[in-house]
PASEBA-1860 file (N, C-alpha, C; in nm, 3 decimals):
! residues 298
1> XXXXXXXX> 5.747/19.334/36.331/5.785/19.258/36.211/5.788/19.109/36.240 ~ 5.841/19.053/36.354/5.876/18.962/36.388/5.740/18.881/36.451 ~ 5.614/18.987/36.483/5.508/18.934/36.500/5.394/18.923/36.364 ~ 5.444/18.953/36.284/5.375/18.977/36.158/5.424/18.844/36.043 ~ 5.561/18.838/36.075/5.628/18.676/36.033/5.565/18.518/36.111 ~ 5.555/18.552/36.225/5.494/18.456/36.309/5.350/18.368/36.283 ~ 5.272/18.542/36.251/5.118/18.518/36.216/5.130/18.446/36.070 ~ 5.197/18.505/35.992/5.200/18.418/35.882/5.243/18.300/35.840
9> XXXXXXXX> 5.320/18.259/35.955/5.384/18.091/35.941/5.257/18.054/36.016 ~ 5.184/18.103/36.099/5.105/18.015/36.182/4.961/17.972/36.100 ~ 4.970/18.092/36.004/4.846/18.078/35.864/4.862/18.020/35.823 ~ 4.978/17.995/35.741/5.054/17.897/35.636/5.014/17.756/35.635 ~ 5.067/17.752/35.840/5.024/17.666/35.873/4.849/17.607/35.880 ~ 4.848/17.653/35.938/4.660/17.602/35.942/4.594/17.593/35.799 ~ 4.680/17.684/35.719/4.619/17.615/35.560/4.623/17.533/35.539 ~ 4.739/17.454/35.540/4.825/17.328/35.521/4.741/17.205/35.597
17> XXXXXXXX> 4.714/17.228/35.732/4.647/17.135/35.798/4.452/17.124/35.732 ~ 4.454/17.246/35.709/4.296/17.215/35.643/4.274/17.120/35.523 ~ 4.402/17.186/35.434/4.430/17.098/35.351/4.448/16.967/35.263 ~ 4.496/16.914/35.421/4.548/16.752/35.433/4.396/16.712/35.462 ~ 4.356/16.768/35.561/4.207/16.780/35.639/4.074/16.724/35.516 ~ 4.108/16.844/35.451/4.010/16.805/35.331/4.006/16.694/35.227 ~ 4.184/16.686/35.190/4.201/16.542/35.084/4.162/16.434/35.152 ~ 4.219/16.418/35.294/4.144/16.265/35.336/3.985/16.276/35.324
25> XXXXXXXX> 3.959/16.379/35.312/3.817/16.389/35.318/3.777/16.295/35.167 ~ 3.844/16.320/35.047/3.829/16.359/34.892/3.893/16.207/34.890 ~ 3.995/16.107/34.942/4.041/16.049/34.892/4.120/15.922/34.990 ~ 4.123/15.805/34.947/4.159/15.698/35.088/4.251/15.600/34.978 ~ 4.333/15.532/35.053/4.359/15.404/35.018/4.313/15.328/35.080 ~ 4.289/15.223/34.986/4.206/15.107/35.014/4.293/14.986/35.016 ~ 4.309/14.908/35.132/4.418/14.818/35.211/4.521/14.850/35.162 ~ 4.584/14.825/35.134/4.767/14.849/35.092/4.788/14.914/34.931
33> XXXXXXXX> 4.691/14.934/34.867/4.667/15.002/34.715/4.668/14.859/34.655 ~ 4.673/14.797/34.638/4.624/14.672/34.569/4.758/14.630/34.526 ~ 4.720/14.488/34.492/4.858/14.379/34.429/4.900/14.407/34.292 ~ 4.800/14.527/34.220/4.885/14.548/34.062/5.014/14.591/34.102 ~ 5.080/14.631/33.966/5.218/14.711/33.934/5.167/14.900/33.992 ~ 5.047/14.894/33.987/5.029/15.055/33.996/4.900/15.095/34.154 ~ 4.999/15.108/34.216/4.931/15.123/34.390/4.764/15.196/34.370 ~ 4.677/15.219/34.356/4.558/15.257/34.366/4.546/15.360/34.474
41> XXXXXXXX> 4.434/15.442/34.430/4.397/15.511/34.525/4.246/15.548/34.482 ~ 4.143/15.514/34.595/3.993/15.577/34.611/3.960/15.733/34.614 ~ 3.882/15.785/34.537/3.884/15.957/34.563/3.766/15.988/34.487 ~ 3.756/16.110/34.518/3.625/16.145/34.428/3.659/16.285/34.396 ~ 3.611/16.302/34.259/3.685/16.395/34.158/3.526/16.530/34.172 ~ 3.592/16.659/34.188/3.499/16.748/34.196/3.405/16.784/34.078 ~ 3.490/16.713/34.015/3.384/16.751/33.853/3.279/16.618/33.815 ~ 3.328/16.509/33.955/3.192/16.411/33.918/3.181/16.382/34.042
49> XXXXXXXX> 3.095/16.448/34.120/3.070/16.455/34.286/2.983/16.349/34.330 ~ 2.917/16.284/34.215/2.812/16.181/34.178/2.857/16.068/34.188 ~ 3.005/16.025/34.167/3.083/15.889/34.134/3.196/15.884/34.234 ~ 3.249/15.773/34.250/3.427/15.712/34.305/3.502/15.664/34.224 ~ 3.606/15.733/34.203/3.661/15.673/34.106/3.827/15.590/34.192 ~ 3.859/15.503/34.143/3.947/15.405/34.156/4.032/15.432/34.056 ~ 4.161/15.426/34.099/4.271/15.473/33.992/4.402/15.468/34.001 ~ 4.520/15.446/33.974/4.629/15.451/34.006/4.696/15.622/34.092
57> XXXXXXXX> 4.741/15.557/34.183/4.784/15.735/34.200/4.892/15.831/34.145 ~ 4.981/15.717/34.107/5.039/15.792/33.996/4.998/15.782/33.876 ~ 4.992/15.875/33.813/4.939/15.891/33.604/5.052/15.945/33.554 ~ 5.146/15.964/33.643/5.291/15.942/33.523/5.299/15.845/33.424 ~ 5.299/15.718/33.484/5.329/15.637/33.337/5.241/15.598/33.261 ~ 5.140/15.718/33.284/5.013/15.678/33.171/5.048/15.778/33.065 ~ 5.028/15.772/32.915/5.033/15.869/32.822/5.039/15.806/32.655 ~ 5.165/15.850/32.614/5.115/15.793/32.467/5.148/15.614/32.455
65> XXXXXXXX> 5.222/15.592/32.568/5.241/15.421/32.520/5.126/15.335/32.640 ~ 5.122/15.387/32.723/4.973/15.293/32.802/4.922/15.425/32.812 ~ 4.763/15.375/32.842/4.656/15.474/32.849/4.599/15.387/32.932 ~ 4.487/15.429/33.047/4.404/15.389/33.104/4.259/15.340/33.033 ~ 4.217/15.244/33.069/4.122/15.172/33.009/4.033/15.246/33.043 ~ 3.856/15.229/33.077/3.772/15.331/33.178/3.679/15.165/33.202 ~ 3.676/15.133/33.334/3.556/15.017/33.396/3.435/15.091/33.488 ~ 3.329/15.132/33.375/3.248/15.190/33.494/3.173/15.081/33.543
73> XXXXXXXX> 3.100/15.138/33.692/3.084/14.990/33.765/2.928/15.017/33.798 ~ 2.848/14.968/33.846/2.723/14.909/33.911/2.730/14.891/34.014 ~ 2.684/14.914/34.125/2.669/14.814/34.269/2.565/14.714/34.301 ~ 2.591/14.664/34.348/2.481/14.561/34.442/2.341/14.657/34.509 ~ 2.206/14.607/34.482/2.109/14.647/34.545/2.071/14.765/34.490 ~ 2.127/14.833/34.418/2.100/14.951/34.317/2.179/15.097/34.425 ~ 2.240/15.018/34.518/2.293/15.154/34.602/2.373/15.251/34.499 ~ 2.373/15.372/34.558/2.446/15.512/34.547/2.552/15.537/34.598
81> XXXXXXXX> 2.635/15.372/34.660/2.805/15.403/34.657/2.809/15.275/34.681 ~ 2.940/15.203/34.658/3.020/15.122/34.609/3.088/15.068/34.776 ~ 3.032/15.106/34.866/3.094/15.037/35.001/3.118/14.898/35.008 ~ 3.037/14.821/34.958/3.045/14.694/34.914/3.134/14.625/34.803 ~ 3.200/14.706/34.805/3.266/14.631/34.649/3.450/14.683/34.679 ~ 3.482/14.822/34.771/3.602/14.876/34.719/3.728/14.783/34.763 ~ 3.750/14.691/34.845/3.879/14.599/34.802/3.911/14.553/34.619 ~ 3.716/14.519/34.577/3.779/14.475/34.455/3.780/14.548/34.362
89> XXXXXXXX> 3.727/14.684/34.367/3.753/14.806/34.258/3.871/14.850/34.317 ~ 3.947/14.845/34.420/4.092/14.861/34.427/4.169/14.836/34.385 ~ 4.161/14.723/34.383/4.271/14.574/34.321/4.270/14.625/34.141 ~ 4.126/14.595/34.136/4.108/14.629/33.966/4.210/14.737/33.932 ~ 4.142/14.859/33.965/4.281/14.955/33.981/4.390/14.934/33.979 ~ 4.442/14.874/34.035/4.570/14.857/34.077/4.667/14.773/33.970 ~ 4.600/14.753/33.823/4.659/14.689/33.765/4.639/14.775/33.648 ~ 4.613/14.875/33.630/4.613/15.012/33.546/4.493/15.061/33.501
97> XXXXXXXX> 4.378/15.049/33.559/4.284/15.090/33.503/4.159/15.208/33.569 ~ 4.132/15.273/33.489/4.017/15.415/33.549/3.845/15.340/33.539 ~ 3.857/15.291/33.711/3.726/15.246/33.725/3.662/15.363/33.812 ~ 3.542/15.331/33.735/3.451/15.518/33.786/3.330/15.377/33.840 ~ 3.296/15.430/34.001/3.205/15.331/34.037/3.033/15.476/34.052 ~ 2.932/15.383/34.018/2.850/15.456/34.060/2.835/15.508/34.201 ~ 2.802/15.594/34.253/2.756/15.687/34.419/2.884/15.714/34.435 ~ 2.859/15.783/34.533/2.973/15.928/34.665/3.042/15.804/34.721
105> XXXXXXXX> 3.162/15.855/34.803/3.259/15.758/34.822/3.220/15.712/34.939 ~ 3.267/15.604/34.993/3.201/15.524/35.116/3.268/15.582/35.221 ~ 3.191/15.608/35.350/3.318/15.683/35.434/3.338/15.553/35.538 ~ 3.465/15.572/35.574/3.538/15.499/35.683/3.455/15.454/35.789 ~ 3.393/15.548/35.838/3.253/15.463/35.951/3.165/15.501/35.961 ~ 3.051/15.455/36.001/2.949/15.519/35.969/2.845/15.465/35.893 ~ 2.695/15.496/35.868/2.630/15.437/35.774/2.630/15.458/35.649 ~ 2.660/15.342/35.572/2.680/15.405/35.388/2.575/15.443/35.349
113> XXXXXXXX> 2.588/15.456/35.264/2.475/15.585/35.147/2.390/15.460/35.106 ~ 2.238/15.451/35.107/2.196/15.384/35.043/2.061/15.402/34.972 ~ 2.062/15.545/34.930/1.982/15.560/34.854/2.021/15.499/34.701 ~ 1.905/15.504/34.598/1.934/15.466/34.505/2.004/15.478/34.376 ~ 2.057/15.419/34.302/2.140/15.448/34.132/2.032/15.444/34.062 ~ 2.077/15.491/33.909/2.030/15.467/33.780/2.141/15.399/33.702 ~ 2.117/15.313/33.598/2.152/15.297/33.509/2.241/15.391/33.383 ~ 2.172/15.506/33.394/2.243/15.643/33.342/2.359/15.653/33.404
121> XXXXXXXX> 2.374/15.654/33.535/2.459/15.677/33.551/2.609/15.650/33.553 ~ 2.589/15.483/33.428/2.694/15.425/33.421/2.724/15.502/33.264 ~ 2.638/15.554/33.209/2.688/15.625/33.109/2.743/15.748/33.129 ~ 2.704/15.831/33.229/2.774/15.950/33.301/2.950/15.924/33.327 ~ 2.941/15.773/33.383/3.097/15.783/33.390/3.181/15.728/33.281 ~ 3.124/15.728/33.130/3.160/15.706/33.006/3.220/15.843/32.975 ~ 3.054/15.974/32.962/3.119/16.027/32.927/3.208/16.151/32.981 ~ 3.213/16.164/33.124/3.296/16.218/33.231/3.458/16.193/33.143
129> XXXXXXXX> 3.458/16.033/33.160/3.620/16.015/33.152/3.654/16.095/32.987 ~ 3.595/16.025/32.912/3.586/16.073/32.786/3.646/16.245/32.747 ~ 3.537/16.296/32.823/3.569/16.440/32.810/3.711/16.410/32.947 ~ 3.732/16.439/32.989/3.884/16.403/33.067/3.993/16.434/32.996 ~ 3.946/16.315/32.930/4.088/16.272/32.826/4.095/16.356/32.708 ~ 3.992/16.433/32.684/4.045/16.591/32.624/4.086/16.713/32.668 ~ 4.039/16.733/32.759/4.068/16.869/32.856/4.187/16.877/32.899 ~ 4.261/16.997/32.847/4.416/17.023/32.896/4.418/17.028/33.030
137> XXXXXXXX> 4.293/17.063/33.072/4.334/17.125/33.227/4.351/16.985/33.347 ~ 4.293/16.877/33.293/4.269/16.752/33.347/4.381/16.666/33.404 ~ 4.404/16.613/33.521/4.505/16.529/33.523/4.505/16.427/33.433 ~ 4.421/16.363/33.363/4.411/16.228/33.250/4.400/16.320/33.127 ~ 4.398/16.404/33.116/4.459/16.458/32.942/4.527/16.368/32.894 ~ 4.492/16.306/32.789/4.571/16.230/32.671/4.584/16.118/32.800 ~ 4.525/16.056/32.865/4.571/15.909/32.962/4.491/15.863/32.970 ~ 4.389/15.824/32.902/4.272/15.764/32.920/4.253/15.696/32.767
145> XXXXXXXX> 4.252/15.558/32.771/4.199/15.502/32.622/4.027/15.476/32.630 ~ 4.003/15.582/32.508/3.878/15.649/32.524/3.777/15.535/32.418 ~ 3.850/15.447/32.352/3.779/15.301/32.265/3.810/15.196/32.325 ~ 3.877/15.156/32.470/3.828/15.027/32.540/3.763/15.068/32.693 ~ 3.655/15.069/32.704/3.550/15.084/32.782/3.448/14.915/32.827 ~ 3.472/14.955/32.983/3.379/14.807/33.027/3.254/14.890/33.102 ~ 3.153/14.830/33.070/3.065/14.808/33.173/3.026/14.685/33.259 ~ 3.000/14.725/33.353/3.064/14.597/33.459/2.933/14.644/33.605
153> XXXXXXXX> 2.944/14.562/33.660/2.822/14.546/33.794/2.791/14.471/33.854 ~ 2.746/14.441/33.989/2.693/14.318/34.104/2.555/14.335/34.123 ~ 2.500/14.228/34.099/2.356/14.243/34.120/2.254/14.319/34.040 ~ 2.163/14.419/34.128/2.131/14.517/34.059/2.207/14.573/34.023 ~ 2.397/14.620/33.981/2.434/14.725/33.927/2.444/14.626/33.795 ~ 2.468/14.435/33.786/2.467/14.390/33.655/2.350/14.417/33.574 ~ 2.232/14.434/33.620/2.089/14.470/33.563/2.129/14.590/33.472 ~ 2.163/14.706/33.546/2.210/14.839/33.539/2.319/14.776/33.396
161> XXXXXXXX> 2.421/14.757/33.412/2.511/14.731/33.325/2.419/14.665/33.168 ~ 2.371/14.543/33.206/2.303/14.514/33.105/2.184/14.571/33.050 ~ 2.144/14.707/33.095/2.034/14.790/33.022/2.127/14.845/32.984 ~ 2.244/14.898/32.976/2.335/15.012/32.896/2.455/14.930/32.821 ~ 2.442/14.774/32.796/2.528/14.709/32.720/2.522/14.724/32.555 ~ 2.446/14.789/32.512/2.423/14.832/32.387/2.485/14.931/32.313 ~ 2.524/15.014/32.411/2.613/15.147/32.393/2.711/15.115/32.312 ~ 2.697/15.199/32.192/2.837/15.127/32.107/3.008/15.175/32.116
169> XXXXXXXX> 2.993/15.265/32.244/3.119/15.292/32.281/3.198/15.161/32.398 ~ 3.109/15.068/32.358/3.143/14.952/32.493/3.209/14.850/32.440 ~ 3.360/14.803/32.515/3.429/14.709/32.455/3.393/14.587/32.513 ~ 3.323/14.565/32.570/3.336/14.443/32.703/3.225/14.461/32.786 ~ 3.162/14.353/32.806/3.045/14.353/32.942/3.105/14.260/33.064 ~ 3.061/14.296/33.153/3.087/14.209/33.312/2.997/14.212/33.370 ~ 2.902/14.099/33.394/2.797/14.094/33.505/2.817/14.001/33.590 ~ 2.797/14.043/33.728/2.843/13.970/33.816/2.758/13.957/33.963
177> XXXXXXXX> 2.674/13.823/33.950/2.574/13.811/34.064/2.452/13.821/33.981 ~ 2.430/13.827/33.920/2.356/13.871/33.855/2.283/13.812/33.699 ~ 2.171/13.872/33.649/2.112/13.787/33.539/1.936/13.844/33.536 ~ 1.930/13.846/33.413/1.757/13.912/33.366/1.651/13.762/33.416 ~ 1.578/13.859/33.509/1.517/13.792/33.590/1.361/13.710/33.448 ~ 1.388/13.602/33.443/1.290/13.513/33.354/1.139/13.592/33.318 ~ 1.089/13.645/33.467/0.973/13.727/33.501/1.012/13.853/33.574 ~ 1.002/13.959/33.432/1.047/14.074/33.478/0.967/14.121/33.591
185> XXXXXXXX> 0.830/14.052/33.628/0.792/14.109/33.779/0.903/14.075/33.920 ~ 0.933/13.999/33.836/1.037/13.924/33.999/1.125/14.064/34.011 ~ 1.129/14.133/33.955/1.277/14.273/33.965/1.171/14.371/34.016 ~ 1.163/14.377/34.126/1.030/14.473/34.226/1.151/14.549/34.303 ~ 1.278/14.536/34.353/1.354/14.617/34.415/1.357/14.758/34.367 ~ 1.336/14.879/34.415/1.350/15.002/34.369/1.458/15.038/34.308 ~ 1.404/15.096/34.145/1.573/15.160/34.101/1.603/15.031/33.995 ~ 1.549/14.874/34.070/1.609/14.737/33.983/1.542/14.773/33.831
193> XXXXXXXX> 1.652/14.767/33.742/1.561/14.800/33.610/1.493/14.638/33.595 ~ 1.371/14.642/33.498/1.285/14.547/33.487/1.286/14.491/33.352 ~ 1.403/14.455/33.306/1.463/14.430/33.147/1.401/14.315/33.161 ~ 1.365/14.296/32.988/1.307/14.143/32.962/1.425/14.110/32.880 ~ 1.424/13.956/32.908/1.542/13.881/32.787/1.571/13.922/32.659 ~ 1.524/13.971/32.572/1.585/14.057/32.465/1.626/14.177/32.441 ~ 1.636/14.197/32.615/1.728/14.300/32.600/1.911/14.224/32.592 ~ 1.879/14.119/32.605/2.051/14.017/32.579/2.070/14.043/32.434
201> XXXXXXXX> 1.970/14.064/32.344/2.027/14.074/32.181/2.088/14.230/32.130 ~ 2.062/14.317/32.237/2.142/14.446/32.235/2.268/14.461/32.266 ~ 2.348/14.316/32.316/2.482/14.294/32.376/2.550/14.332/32.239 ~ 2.692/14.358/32.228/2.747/14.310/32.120/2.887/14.324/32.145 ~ 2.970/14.256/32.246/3.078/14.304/32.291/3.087/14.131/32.351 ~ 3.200/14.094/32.371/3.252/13.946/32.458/3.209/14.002/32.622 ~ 3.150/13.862/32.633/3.097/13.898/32.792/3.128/13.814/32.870 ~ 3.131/13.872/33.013/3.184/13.758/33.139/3.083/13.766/33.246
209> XXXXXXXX> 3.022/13.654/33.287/2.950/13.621/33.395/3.013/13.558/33.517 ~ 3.001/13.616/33.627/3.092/13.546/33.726/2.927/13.549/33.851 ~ 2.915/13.397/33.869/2.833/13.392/33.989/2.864/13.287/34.107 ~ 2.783/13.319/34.213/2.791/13.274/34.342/2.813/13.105/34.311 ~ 2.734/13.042/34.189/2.692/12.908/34.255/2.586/12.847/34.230 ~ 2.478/12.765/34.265/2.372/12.754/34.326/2.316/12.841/34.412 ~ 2.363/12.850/34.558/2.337/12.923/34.662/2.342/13.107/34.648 ~ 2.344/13.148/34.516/2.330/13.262/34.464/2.210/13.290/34.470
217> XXXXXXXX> 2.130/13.383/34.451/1.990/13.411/34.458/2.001/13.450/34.258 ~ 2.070/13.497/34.247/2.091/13.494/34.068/2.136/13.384/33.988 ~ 2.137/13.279/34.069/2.205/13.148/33.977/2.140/13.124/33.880 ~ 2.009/13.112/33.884/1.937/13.106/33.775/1.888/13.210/33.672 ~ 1.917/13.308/33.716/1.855/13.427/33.563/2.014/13.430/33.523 ~ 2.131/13.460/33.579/2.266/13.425/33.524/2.314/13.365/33.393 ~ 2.228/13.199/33.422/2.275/13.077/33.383/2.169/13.067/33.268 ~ 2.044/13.140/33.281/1.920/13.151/33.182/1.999/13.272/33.089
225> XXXXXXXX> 2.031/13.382/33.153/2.120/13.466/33.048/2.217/13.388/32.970 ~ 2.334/13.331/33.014/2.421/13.282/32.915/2.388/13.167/32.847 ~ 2.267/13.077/32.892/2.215/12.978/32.799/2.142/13.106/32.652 ~ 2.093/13.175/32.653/2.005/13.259/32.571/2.116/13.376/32.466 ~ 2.264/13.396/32.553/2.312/13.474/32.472/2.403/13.394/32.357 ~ 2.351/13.394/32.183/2.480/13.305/32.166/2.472/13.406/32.036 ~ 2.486/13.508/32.020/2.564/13.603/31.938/2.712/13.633/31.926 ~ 2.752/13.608/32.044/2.907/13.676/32.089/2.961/13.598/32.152
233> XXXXXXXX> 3.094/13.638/32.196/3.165/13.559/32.281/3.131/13.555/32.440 ~ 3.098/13.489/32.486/3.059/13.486/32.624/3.096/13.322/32.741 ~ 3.162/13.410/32.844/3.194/13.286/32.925/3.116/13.294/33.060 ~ 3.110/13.139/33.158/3.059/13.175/33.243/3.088/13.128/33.361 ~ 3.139/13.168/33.527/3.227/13.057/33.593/3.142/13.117/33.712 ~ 3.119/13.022/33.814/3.085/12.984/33.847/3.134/12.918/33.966 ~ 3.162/13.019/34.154/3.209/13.004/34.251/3.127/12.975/34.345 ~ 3.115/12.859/34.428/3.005/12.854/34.538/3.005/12.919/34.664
241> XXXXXXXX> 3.003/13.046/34.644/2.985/13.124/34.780/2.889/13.204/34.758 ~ 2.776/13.187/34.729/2.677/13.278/34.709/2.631/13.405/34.623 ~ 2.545/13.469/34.689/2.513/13.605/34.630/2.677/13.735/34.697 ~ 2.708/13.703/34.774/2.807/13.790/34.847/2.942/13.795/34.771 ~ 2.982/13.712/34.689/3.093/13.694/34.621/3.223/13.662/34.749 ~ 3.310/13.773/34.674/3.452/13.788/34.736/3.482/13.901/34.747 ~ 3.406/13.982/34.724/3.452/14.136/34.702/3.472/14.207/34.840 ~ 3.466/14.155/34.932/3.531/14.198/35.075/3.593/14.149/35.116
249> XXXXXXXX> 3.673/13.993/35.056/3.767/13.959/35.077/3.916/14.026/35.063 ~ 4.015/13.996/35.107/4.146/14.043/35.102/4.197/14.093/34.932 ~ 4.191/14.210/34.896/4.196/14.254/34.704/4.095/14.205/34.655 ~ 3.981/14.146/34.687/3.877/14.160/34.620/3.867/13.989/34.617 ~ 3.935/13.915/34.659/3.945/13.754/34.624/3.951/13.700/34.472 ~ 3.918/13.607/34.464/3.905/13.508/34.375/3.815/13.551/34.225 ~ 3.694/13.634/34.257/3.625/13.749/34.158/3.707/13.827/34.131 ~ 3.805/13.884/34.189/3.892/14.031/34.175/3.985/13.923/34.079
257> XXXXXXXX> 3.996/13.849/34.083/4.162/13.802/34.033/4.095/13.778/33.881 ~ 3.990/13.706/33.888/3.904/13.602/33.750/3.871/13.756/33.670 ~ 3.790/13.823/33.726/3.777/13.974/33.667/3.885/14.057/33.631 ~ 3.969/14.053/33.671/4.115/14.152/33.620/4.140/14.079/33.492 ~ 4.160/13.964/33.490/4.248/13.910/33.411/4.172/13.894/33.239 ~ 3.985/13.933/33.299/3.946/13.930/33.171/3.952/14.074/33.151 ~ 3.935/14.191/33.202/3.975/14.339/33.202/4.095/14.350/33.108 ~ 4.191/14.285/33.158/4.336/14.290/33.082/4.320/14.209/32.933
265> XXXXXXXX> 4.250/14.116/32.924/4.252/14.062/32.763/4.150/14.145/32.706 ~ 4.028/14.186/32.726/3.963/14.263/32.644/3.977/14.384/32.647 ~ 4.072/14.456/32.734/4.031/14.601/32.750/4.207/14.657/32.725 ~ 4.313/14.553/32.697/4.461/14.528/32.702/4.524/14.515/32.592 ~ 4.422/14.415/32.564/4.499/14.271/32.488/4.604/14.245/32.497 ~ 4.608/14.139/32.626/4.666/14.095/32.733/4.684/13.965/32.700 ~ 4.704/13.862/32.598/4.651/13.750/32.552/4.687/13.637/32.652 ~ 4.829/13.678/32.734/4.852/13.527/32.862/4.713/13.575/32.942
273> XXXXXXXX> 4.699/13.677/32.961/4.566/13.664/33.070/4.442/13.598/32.995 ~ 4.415/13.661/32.873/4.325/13.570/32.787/4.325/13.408/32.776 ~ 4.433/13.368/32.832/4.458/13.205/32.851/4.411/13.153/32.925 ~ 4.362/13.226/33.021/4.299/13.185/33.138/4.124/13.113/33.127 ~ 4.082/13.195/33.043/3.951/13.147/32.961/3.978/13.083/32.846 ~ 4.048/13.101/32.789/4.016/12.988/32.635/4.159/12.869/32.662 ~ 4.246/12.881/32.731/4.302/12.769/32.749/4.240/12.667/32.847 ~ 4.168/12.517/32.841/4.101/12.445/32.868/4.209/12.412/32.984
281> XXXXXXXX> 4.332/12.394/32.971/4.485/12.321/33.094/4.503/12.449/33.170 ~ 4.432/12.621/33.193/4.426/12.669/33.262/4.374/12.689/33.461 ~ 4.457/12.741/33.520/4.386/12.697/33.615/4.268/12.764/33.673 ~ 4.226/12.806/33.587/4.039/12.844/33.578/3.951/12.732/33.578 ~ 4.030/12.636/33.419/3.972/12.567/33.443/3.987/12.435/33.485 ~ 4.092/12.435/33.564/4.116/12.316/33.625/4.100/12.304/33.772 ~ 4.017/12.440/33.783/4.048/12.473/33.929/3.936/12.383/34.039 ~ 3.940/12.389/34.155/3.869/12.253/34.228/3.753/12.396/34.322
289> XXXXXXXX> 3.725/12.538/34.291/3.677/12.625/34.335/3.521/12.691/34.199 ~ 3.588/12.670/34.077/3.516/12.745/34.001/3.464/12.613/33.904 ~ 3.358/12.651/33.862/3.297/12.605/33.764/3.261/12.669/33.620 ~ 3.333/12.673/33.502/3.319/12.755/33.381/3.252/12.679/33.270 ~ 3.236/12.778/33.180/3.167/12.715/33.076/3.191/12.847/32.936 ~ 3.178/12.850/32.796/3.222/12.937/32.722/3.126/12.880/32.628 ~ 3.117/13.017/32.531/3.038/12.989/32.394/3.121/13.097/32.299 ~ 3.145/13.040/32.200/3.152/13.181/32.039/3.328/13.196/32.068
297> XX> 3.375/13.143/32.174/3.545/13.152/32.220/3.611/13.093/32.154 ~ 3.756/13.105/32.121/3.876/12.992/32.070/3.860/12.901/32.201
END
């Protein structure tokens, strides 16, 4: 009897350890869970084995009075995971929001995934969350606000973003690094969609451009995009550190902070964060780092 009790604590056990075994497998924090109110956590959900999603780890205080926004994301270079970006899809997170990044989750060491995305697949994590937020069986049942939706991206994932900015389930665009190349031959990277400039008149949502600079390799299709978009509200700022941003900086840097804060006015309505762009005595725009500019704004 007493060897039959034994075997079964020792099962119990080794379940338990496979267990743990497997979630780190499924799921990481990323530096300290970020500087929001709501700690973040990286994971990848079995019902979208395709994506990473970024998220608060608790969804207790999500339900009928906050709901999670949904920021699906793009990467840089058209990759199939987000290794490049997760300090600042952390951070994002970390201030209440369900960002679904395109590709499998980045592992801890090792070589990242770098085969290629689609563009689809920023609509996949539209309607993933979507259905979510109906399904009883779901941890985001009823926690997901299923009418403020961003599409958002670096580089080739802004390309990506701006072929699916038309979608009329979209509250908000974010392109970042990025801009429709003047001569759609210049977009020869595999996977890079090859959009011509009118695909900018399919926008119809307030948009944010955040680039390197000059020393960007997108400074100019960027800056040719927001000269060309003047339907909507659209701003555009402008950091001199290149094509690389900040997004491996400490929470994502200076992009992570400028990007949250428009996340929170359009996807919130968050209006002190909205001050940050339409108040001129802001320190956006007073700042001695960024360079902005706005059209169709208060």
């Amino acid at each position: 009897m007493r060897k039959s009790i034994s075997t079964l604590i020792a099962l119990i056990y080794l379940l338990s350890i496979n267990a743990a075994r497997a979630q780190q497998g499924t799921s990481r924090i990323v530096e300290d869970g970020g500087t929001g109110p709501y700690s973040a956590v990286m994971m990848t959900e079995a019902s979208l084995p395709t994506h990473t999603v970024f998220r608060p780890q608790d969804l207790n205080p999500f339900g009928k009075k906050e709901k999670l926004p949904i920021i699906a994301w793009g990467n840089g270079a058209c990759f199939n995971s987000p290794f490049e970006h997760v300090n600042f899809l952390s951070e994002v997170a970390s201030h209440g929001f369900l960002v679904i990044a395109i590709g499998v989750m980045p592992k801890e060491t090792g070589e990242p995934v770098r085969d290629r995305s689609t563009s689809n697949q920023l609509l996949d994590a539209i309607d993933w969350a979507i259905a979510q937020n109906s399904d009883k069986n779901s941890p985001y049942y009823q926690k997901i606000d299923v009418k403020k939706i961003a599409v958002s991206g670096m580089s080739c994932g802004g390309l990506q973003t701006l072929e699916v900015a038309g979608d009329p389930r979209v509250s908000t665009t974010v392109v970042l690094n990025s801009g429709i190349f003047k001569d759609p031959a210049g977009s020869r990277m595999p996977g890079m969609p090859a959009l011509r400039k009118d695909q900018l008149k399919k926008i119809h949502t307030p948009t944010l451009y955040l680039l390197g600079g000059p020393s960007d390799i997108a400074y100019n299709n960027g800056m040719d995009d927001y000269a060309q978009i003047n339907h909507v509200p659209v701003f555009v700022a402008n950091m001199d550190v290149g094509h690389g941003g900040t997004y491996s900086k400490p929470h994502g840097g200076e992009f992570a902070r400028v990007a949250t804060a428009w996340y929170q006015w359009q996807l919130k309505g968050d209006k002190q964060a909205g001050t940050l762009f339409t108040n001129e005595s802001s320190d956006l725009w007073k700042s001695d780092v960024w360079t902005v500019a706005k059209k169709n704004m208060p």
